[in-house]
MIDOSE-1310 file (N, C-alpha, C; in nm, 2 decimals, decimal comma, always signed):
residues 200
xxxx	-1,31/-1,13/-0,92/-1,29/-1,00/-0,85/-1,29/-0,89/-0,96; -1,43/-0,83/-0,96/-1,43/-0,71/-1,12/-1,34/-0,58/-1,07; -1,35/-0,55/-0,95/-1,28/-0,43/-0,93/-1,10/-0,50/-0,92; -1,07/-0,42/-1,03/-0,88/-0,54/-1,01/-0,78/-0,39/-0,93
xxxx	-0,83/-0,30/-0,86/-0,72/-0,18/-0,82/-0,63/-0,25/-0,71; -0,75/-0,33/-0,61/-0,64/-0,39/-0,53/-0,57/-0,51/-0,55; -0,62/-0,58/-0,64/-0,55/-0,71/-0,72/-0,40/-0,62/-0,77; -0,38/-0,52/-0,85/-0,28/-0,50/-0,93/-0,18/-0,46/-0,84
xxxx	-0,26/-0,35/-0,73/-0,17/-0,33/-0,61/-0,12/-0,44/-0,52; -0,16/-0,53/-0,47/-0,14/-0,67/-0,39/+0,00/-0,78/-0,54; -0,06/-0,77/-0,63/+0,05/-0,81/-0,75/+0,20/-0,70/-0,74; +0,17/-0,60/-0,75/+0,31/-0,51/-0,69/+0,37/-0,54/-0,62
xxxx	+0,36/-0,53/-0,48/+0,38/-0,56/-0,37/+0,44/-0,69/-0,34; +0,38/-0,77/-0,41/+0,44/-0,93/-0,40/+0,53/-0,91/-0,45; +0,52/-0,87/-0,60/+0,68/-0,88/-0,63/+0,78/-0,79/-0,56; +0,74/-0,67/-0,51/+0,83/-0,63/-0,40/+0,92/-0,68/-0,35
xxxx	+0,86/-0,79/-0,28/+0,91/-0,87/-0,17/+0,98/-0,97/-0,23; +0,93/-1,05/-0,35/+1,02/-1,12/-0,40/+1,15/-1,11/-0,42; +1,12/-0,97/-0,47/+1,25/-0,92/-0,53/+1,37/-0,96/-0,42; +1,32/-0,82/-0,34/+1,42/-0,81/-0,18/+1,46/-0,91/-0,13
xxxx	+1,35/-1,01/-0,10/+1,40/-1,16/-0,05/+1,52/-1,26/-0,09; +1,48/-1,27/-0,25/+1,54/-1,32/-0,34/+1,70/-1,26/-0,34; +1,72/-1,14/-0,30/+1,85/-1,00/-0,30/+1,93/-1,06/-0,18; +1,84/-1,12/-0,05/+1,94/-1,08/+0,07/+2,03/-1,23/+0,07
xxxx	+2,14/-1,17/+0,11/+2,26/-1,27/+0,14/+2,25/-1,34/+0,25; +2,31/-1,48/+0,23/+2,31/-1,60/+0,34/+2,36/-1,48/+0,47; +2,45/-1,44/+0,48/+2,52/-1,38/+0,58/+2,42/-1,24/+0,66; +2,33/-1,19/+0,58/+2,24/-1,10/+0,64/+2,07/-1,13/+0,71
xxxx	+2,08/-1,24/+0,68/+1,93/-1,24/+0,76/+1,94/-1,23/+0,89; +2,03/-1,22/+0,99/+2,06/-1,25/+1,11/+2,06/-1,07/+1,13; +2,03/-0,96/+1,06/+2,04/-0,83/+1,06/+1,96/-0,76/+1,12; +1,96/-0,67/+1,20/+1,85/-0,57/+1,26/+1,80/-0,50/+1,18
xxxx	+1,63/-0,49/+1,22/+1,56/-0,40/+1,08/+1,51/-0,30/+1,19; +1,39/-0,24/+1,12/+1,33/-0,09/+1,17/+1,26/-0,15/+1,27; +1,21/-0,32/+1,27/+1,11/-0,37/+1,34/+1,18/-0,41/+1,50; +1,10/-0,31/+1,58/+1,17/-0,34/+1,68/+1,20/-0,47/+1,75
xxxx	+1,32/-0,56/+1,76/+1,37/-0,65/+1,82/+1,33/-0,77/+1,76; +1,32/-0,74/+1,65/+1,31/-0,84/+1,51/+1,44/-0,83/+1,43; +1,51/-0,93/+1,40/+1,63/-0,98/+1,28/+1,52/-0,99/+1,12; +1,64/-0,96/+1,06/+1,53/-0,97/+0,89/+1,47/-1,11/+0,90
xxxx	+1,50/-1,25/+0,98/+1,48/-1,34/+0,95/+1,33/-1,34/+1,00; +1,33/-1,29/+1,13/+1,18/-1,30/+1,17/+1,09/-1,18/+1,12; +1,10/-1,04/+1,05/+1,06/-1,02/+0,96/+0,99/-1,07/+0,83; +1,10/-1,16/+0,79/+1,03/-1,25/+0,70/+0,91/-1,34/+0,74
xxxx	+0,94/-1,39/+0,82/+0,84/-1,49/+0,92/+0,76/-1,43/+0,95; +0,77/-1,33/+0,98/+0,62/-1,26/+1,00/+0,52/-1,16/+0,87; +0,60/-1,16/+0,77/+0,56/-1,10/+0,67/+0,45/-1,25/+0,57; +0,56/-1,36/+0,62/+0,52/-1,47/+0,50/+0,39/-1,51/+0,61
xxxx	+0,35/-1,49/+0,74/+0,23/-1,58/+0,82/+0,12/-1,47/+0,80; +0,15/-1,34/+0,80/+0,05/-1,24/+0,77/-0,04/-1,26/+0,63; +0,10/-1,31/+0,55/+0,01/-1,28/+0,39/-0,05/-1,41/+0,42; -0,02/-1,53/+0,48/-0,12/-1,69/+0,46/-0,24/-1,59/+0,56
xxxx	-0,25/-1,52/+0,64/-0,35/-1,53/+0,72/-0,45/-1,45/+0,63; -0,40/-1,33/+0,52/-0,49/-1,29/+0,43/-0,56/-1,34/+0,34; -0,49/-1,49/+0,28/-0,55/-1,60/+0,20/-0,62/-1,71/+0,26; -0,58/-1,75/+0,36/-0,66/-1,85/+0,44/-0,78/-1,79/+0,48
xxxx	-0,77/-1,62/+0,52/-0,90/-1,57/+0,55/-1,07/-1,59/+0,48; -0,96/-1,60/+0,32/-1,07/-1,67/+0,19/-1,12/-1,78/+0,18; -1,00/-1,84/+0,21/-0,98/-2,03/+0,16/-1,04/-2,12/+0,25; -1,06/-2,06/+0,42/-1,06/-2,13/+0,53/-0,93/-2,19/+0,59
xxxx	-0,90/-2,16/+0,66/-0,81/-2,22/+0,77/-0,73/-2,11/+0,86; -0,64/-2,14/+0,95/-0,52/-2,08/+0,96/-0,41/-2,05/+0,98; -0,32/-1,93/+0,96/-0,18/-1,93/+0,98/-0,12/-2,08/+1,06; +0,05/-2,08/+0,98/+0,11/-2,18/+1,09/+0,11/-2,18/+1,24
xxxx	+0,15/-2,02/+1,25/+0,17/-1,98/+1,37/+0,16/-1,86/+1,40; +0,23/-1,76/+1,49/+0,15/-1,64/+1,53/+0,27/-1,54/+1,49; +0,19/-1,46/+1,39/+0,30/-1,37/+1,34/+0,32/-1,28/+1,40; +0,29/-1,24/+1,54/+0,42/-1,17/+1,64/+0,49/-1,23/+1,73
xxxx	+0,47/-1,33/+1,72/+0,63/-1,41/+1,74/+0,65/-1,49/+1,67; +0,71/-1,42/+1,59/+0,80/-1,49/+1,46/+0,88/-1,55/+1,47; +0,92/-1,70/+1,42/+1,07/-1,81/+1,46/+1,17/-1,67/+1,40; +1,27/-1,70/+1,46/+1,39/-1,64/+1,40/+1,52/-1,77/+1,39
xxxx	+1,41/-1,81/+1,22/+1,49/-1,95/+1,17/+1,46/-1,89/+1,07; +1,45/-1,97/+0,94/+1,46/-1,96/+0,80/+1,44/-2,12/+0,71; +1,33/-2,12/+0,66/+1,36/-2,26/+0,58/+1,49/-2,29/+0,50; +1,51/-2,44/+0,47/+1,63/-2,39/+0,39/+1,61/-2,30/+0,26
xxxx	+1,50/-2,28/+0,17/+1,48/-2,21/+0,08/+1,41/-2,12/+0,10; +1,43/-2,02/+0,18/+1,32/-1,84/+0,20/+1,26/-1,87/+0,11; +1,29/-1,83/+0,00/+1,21/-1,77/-0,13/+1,12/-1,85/-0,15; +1,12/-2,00/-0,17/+1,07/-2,09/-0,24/+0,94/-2,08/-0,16
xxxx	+0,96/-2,10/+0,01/+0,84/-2,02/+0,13/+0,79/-1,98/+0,09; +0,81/-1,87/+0,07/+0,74/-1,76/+0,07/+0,65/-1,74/-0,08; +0,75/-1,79/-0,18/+0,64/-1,80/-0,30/+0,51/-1,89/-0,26; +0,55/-1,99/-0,23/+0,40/-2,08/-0,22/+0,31/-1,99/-0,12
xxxx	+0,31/-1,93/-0,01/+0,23/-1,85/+0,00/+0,19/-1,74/-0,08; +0,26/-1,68/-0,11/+0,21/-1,54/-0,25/+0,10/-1,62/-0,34; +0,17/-1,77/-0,41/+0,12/-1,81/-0,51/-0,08/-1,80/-0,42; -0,09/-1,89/-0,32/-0,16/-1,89/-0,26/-0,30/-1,80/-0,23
xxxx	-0,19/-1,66/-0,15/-0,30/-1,55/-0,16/-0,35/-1,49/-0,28; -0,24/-1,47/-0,36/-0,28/-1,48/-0,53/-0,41/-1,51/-0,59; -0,43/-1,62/-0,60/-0,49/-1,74/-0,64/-0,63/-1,73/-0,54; -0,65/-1,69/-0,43/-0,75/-1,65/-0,33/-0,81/-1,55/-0,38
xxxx	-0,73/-1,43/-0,39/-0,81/-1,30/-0,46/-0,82/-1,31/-0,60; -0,77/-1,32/-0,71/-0,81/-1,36/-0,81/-0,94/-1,46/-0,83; -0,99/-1,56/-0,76/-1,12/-1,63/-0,75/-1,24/-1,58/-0,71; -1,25/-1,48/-0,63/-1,32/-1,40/-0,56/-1,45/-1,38/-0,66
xxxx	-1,54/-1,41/-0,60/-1,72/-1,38/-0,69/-1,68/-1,20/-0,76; -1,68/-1,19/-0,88/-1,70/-1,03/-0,96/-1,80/-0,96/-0,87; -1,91/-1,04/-0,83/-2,02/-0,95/-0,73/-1,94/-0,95/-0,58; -1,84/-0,99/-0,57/-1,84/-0,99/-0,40/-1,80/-0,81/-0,36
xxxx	-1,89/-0,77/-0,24/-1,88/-0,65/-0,22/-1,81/-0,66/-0,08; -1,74/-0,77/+0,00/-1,66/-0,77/+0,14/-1,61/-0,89/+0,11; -1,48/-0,90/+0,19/-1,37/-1,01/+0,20/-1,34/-0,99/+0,31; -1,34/-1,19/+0,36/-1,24/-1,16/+0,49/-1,13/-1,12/+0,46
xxxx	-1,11/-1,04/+0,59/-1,00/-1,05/+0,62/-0,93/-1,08/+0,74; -0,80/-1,06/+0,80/-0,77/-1,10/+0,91/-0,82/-0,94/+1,02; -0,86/-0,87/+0,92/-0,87/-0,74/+0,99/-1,04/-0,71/+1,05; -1,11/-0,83/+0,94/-1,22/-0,80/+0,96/-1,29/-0,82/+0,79
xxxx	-1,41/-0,80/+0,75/-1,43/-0,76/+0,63/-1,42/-0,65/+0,54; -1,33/-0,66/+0,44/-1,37/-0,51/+0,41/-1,41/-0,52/+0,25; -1,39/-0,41/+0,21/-1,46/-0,41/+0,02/-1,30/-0,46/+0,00; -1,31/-0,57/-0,15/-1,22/-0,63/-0,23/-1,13/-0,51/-0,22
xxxx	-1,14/-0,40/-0,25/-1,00/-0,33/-0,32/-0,94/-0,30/-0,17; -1,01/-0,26/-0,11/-0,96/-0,28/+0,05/-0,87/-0,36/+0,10; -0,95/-0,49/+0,09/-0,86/-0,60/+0,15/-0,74/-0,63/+0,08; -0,75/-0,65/-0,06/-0,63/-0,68/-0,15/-0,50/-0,55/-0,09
xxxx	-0,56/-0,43/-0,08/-0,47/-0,32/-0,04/-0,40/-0,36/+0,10; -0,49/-0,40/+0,17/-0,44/-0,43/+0,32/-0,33/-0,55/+0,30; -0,31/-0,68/+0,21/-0,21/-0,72/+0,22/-0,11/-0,67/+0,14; -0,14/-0,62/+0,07/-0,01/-0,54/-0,04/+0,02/-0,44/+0,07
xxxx	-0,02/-0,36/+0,15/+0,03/-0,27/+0,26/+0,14/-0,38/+0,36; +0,13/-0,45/+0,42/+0,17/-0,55/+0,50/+0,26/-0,59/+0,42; +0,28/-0,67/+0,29/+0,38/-0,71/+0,22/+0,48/-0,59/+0,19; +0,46/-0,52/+0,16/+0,52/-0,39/+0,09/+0,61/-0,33/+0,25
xxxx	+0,56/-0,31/+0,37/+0,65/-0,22/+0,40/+0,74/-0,33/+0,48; +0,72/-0,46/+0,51/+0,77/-0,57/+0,51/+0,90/-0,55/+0,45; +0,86/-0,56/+0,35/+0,99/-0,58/+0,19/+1,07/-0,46/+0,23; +1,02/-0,37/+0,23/+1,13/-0,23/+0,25/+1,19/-0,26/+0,38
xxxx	+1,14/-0,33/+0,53/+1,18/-0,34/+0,64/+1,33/-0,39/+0,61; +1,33/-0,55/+0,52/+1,44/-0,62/+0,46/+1,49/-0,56/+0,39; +1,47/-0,50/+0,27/+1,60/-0,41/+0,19/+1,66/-0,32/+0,30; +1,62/-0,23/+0,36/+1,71/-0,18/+0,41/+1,77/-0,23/+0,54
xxxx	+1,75/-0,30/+0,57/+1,81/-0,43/+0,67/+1,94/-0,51/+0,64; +1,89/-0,49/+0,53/+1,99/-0,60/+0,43/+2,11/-0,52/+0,35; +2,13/-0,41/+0,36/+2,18/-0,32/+0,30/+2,13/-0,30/+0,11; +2,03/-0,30/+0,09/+1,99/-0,36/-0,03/+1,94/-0,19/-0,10
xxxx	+1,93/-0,14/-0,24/+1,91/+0,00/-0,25/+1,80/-0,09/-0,37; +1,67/-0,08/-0,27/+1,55/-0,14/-0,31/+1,47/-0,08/-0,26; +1,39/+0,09/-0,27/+1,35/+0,18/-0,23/+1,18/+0,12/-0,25; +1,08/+0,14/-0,15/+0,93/+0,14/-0,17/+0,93/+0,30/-0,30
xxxx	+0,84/+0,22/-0,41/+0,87/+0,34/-0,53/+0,72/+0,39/-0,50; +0,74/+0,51/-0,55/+0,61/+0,61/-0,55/+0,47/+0,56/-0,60; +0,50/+0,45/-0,66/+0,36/+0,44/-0,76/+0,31/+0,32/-0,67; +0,41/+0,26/-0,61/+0,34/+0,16/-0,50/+0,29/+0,22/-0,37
xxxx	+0,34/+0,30/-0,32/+0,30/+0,38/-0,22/+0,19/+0,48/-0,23; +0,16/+0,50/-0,35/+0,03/+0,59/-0,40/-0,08/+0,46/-0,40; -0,06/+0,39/-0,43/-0,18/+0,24/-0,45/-0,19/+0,20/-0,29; -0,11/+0,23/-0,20/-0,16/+0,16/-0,07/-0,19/+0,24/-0,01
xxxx	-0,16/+0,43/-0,03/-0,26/+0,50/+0,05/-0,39/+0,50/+0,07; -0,45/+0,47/+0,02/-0,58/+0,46/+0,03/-0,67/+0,35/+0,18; -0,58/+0,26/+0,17/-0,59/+0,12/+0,26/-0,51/+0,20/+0,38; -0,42/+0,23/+0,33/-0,37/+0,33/+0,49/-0,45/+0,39/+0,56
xxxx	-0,50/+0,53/+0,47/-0,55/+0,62/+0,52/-0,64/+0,60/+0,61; -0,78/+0,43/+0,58/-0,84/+0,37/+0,62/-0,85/+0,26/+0,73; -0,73/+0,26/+0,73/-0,71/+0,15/+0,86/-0,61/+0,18/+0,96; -0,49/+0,26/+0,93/-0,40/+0,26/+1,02/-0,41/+0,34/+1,11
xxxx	-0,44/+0,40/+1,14/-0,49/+0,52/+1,24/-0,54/+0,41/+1,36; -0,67/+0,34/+1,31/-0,74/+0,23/+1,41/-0,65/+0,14/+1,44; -0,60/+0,08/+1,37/-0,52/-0,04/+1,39/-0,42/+0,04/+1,47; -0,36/+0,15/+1,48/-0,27/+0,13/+1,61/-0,30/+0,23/+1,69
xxxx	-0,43/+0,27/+1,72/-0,48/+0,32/+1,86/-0,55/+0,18/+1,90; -0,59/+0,10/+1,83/-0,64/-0,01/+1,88/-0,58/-0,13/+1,92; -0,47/-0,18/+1,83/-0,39/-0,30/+1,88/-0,26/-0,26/+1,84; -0,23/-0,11/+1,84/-0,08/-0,11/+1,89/+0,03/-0,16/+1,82
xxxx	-0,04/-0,19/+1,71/+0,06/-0,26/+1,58/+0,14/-0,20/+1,49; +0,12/-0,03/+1,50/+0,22/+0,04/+1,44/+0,28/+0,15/+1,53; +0,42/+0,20/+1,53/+0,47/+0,31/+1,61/+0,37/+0,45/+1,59; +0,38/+0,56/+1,67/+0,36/+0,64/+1,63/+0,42/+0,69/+1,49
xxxx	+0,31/+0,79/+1,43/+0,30/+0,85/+1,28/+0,45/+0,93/+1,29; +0,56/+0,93/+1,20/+0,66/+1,08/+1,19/+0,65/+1,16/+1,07; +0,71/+1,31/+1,17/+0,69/+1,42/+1,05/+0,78/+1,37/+0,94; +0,80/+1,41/+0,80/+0,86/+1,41/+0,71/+0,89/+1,58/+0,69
xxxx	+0,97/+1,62/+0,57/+1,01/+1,72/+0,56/+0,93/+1,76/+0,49; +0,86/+1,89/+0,42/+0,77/+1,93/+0,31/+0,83/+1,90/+0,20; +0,75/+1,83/+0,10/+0,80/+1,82/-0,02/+0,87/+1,67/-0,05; +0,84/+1,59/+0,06/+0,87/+1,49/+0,08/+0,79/+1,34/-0,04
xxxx	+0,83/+1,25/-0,09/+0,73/+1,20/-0,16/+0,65/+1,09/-0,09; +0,56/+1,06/-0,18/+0,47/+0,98/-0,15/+0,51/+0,86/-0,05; +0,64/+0,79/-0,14/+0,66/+0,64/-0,02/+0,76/+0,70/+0,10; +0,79/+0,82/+0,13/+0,84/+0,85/+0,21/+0,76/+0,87/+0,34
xxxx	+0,61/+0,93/+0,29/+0,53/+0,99/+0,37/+0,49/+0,87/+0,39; +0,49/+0,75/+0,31/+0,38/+0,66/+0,32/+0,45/+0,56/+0,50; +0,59/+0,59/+0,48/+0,68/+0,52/+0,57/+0,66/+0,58/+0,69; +0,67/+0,70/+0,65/+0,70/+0,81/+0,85/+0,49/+0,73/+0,88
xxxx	+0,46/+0,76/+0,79/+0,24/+0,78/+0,86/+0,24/+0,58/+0,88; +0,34/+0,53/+0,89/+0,34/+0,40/+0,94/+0,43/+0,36/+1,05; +0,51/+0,49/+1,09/+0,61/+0,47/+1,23/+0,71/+0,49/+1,14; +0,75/+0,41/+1,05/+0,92/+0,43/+1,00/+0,98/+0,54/+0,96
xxxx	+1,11/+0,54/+1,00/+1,22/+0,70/+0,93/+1,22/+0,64/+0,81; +1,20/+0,74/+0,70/+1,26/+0,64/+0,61/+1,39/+0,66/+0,58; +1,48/+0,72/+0,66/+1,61/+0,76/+0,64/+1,69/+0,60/+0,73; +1,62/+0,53/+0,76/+1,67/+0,41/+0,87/+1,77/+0,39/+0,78
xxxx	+1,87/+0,35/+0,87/+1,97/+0,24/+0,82/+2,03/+0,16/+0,94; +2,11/+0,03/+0,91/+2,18/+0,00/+1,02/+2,23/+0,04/+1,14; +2,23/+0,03/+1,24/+2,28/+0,10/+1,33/+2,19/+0,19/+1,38; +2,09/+0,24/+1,34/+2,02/+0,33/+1,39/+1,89/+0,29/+1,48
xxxx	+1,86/+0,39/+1,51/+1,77/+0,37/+1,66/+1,63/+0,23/+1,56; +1,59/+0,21/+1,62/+1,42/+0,14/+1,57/+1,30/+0,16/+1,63; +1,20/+0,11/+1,50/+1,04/+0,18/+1,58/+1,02/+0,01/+1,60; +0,87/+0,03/+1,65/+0,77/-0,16/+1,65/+0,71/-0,12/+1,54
């Protein structure tokens, strides 16, 4: 893979998630997130079947199962899960021909920095879904949210007049930053916290 923008950004993003994963307590996965009528646990579940279906889209094969309906179980080891997938899609885009000019994806084909972006977009607001789910102060940071606009700006608009997979876009206030804007132009407040209303 010669162009590495979406490799570095998809490498971000994983650890994202690691992080946050690795953070939340036995007692909180059972928690309400932003995702509507999803617990962090199926969150996860649907975060960890999304990124196999980004790598398997390389590798051949597919997902366990269907990541909108997500078990709301938990291996006994989340993390350990979930790494073997990361390790996975990892290891998928890093192999990629230097000449390849399209990669599957589950979205379709698109150019390498693309596709890498599309699963670091998927992983990343995932991860934030669970920190703030989890009561965790593990904010989407600016420099990750500047790396997945691009893949945004590009796909999400379609992707939810088409399959309805993100809430409507919200205003933010002027002057707002980058992963804030990057949250509202994907359905989320990014002011969510427990208790508070939720998008899909």
């Amino acid at each position: 893979m010669a162009d590495t923008r979406g490799l570095e950004v998809l490498m971000a993003a994983h650890g994202y998630v690691r992080e946050v994963v690795a953070a939340v307590p036995p007692s909180a996965w059972g928690a309400p997130t932003p995702c509507s009528e999803w617990t962090a646990r199926q969150v996860l579940n649907h975060a960890r079947i999304d990124q196999q279906g980004y790598g398997l889209a390389i590798t051949g094969g597919r997902p366990d199962s269907d990541p909108f309906d997500p078990a709301d179980a938990l291996a006994a080891d989340p993390s350990a899960e979930l790494e073997e997938v990361l390790r996975m899609v990892e290891g998928a885009y890093r192999a990629l021909p230097a000449d390849a000019t399209e990669v599957p994806t589950p979205l379709g084909p698109l150019p390498p920095h693309l596709a890498a972006g599309a699963a670091a977009m998927d992983a990343a607001v995932h991860a934030w879904d669970i920190a703030v789910a989890t009561g965790q102060d593990r904010p989407l940071t600016e420099e990750l949210a500047e790396g997945i606009w691009p893949v945004a700006e590009h796909l999400v608009d379609h992707l939810r007049d088409s399959y309805r997979v993100f809430a409507p876009a919200l205003e933010v206030p002027a002057g707002s930053g980058r992963a804030d804007a990057l949250l509202a132009f994907l359905g989320r407040d990014p002011q969510w916290r427990p208790g508070a209303s939720r998008t899909v």
